[in-house]
N, C-alpha and C positions, 0 to 999 in steps of 0.2 A: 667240394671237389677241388683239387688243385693240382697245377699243370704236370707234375710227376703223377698223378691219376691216370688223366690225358692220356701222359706218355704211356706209360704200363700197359693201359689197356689198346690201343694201336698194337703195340709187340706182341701183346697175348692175340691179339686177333688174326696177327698175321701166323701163329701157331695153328690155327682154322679152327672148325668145328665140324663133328660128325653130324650130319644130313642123313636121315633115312627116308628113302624116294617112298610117298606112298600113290597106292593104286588111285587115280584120278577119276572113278566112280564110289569106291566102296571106304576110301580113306585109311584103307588098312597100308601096315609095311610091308614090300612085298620083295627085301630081302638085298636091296641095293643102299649101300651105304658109301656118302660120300665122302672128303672131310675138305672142306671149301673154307677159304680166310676171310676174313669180318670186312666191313665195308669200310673202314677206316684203317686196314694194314695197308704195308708198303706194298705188298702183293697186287691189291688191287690199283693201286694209286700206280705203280707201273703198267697193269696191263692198260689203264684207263688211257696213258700217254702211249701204247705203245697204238693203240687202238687211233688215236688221233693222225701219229706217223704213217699208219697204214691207211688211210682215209686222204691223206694227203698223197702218198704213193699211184693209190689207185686213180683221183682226179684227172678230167682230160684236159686238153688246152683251154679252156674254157673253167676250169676250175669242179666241173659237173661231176659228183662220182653217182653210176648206179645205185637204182635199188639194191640191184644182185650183190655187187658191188661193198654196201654199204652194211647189207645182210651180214655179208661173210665175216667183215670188220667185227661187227656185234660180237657174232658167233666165239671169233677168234678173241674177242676181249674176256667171254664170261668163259670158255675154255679155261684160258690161263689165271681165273680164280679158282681153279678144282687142284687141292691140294695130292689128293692121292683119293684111292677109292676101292672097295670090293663090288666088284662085278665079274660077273660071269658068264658064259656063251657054249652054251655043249657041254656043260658040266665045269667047265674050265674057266681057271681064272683068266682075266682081257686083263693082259698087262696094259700099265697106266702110261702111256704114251700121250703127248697133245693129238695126235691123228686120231687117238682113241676115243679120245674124252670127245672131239668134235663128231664124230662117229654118232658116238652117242647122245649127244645132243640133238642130232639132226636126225634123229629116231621116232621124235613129237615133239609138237609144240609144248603140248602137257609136261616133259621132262624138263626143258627150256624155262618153263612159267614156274616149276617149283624149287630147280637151281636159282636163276634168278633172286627169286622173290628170298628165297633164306638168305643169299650172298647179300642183299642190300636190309637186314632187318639187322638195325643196331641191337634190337633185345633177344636175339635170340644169340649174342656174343658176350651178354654183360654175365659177370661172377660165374663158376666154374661152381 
């Protein structure tokens, strides 16, 4: 591999990947698809600093930030790795807003633990 490798694939990453949420007993798809960028795009590597900014925002005179706090921070970091997404509520599509996505994240943990876990897996980013 060489450093033009590297690079390429940081850029493809930040082009995302579709994610299909499955049901967290049965393992099936159950019809939500996301498309979230690699853990090596600029995408992440910003929300990760923007996440820090906001951590330091939230701190009180004392330097101390909440749990709640520090929650939210998380939240709002793995948000702004969700590139775009089909979901749907009453028939209709949920337009893809950051209020939305955090919306839906804060739906289960289960959906949080499977965002997550695909946004930080370098192999589920390598070759197209």
């Amino acid at each position: 591999m060489q450093l033009n490798d590297i690079l390429a694939d940081a850029q493809d990453q930040d082009r995302g990947r579709d994610f299909d949420l499955l049901d967290p007993v049965t393992g099936k798809t159950i019809g939500i698809t996301l498309r979230i960028a690699g853990p090596d795009s600029a995408t992440q590597a910003r929300a990760r600093l923007q996440m820090v900014d906001d951590l330091a925002e939230m701190a009180d005179d004392e330097g101390r930030v909440s749990a709640i706090s520090r929650e939210k921070a998380r939240l709002n970091s793995l948000a702004r790795c969700v590139l775009g997404w089909n979901v749907q509520e009453d028939g209709e599509q949920v337009p893809f807003t950051h209020a939305n996505v955090l919306r839906f994240l804060k739906a289960a943990l289960w959906v949080q633990q499977q965002v997550d876990g695909f946004a930080s897996d370098r192999a589920a980013f390598r070759g197209r």
